[in-house]
N, C-alpha and C positions, 0 to 999 in steps of 0.2 A: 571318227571325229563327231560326227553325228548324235552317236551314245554318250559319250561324255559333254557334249554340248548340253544334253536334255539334262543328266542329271547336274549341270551347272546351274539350270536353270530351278530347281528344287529346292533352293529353301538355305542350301549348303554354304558356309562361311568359312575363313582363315578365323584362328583366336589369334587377337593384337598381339600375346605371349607365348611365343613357342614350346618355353620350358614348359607352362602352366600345360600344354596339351596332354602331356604323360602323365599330369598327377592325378590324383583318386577323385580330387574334388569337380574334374573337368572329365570324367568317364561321358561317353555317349551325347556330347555335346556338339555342337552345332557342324564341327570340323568333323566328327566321325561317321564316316559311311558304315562300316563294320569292328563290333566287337567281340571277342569273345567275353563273356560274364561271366566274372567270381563274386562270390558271396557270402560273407560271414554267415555262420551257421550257428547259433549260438549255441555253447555247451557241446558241438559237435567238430571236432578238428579234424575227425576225418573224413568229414564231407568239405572241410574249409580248406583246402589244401590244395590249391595253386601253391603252387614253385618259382613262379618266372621270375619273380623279384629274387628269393630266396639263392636260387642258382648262380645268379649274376651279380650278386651284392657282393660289396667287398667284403674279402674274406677278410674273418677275423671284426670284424663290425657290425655286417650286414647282410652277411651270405655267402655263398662256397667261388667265389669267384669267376665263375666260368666265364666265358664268351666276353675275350678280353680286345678292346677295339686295339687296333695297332696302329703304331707310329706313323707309317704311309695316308691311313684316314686322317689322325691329327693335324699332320702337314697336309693337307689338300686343300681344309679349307683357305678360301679368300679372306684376306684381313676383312677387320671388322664384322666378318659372319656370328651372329650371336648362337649359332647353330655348333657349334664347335664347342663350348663349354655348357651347351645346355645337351650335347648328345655324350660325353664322354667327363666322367668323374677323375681327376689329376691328385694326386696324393698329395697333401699339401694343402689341399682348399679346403673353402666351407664353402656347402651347396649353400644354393640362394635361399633354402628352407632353414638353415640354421644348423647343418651339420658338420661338426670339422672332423674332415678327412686324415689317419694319421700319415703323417710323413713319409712313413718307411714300412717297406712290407712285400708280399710275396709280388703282386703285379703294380706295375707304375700307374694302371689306369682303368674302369670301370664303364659300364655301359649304363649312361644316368638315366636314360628312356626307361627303363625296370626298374630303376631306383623307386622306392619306399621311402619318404623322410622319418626318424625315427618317432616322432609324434602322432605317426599314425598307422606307426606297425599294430593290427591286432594282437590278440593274445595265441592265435595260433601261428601259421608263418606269416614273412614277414610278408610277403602279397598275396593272403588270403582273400584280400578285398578288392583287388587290383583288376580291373580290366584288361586285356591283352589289344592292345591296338593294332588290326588288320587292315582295314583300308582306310584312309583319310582324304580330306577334300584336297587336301595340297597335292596327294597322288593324281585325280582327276584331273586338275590343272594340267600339271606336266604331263600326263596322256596323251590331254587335249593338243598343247601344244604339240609336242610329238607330231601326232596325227593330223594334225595344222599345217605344221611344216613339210611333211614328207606330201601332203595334195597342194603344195603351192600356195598356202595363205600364211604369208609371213606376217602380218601384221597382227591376226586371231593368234599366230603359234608365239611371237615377243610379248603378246596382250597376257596371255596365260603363263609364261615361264616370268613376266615379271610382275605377276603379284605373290609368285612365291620368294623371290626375290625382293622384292620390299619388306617382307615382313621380315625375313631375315637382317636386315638392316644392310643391304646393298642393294646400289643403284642400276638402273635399268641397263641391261644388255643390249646393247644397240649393234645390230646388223644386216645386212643382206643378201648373205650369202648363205645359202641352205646347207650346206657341209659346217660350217662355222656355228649355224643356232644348233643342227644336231649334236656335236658334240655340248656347245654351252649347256644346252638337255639334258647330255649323258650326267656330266659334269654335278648338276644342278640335283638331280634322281639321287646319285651319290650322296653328297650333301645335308639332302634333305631328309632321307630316310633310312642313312644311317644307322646301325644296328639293329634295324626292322627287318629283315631278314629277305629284304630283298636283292642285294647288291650282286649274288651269284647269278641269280635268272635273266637281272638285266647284261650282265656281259655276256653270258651264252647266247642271247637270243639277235645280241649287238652282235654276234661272229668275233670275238675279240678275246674268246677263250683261253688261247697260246699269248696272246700280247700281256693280257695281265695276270693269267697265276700260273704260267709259263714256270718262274723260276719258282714256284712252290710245287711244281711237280705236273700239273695239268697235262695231259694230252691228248689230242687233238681226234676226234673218229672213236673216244670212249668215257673221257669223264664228262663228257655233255651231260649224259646220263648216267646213273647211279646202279649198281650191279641187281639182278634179282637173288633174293635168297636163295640159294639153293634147298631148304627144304619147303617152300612154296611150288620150284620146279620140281619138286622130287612129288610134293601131293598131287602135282597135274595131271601125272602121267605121262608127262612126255608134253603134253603141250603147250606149254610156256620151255622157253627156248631162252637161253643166257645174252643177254647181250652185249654188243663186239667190239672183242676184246681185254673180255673179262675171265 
């Protein structure tokens, strides 16, 4: 708590526009603690050659489709959360930059955080220019609170989970019971950082491994963690040792 209090106190802000935090024009702004930097190269594409956007862009429009949010996120948001159509592209719409989505097509739905609007695709791909957003203020917040909450300061931990929740456009979480804000937390992490590539680490780390990706196959004492290569074990010598279960 202590460490996210300090860097609370540095300078760091929410943008009033959620959606604006992903675009190219709000890179390394006030809200971002860590980015990765891509950078048009002129005349050079093969130095310009971030992918992130390009990967996850709808296919057939905007990119090869991958890393397609699913119906289970869609539904979770809270009415009203303006996070819900600003994290996930629906076929059928026009983004708020001006782009219509077509109707029909290989996936129902797109991850708009990597979205590129098409007036500011470069000439090489389409997020050659795109920053990759790894940490943001809004994540410290919810640390904070987190970390708030589990040492008994419920009022620092509601203080910190609801100015992320205002700016999403929901009203303050009001409770007192520490099992009730930690989930609202969990809840809230979800939500908020959606197709940032966090969502697996916070459930492992939650123990809730078996509860949510259970029926996708999960099991318990081995996909905690990820298998080692076998020809990295095989360069060791012997010692690096597989892990169990694998």
């Amino acid at each position: 708590m202590a460490l996210t209090s300090e860097v609370m106190g540095m300078g760091y802000n929410l943008l009033p526009d959620y959606n604006s935090v992903f675009r190219i024009n709000n890179e390394n702004s006030v809200e971002s603690i860590f980015e990765i930097q891509a950078t048009y190269v002129a005349g050079n594409c093969d130095l310009s050659n971030s992918q992130y956007s390009q990967v996850q862009g709808v296919r057939g429009q905007f990119g090869w489709g991958f890393n397609v949010p699913s119906q289970n996120l869609a539904d979770s948001y809270e009415a009203g959360d303006v996070r819900r159509d600003a994290t996930i592209i629906f076929r059928g719409e026009t983004t708020p930059e001006g782009d219509y989505i077509q109707p029909v097509g290989d996936n129902p739905m797109y991850n708009q955080k990597s979205y590129v609007p098409s007036g500011q695709i470069g000439s090489c791909s389409e997020g050659s220019e795109q920053n990759i957003r790894v940490m943001r203020f809004a994540e410290i917040l919810l640390i904070n609170a987190e970390a708030a909450n589990e040492t008994g300061d419920t009022a620092q931990a509601l203080a910190s989970l609801n100015r992320v929740r205002n700016r999403a456009g929901l009203a303050n979480f009001v409770s007192s019971d520490q099992n009730a804000i930690r989930t609202a937390i969990w809840k809230e992490r979800r939500s908020e950082m959606a197709m940032e590539y966090d969502r697996f680490w916070d459930v492992i780390r939650q123990g809730r491994g078996v509860e949510v990706f259970g029926p996708m196959g999960f099991t318990a004492g081995k996909n905690e963690v990820f298998p080692i290569p076998q020809e990295s074990i095989t360069l060791s010598n012997g010692v690096l040792m597989q892990n169990p279960n694998y």
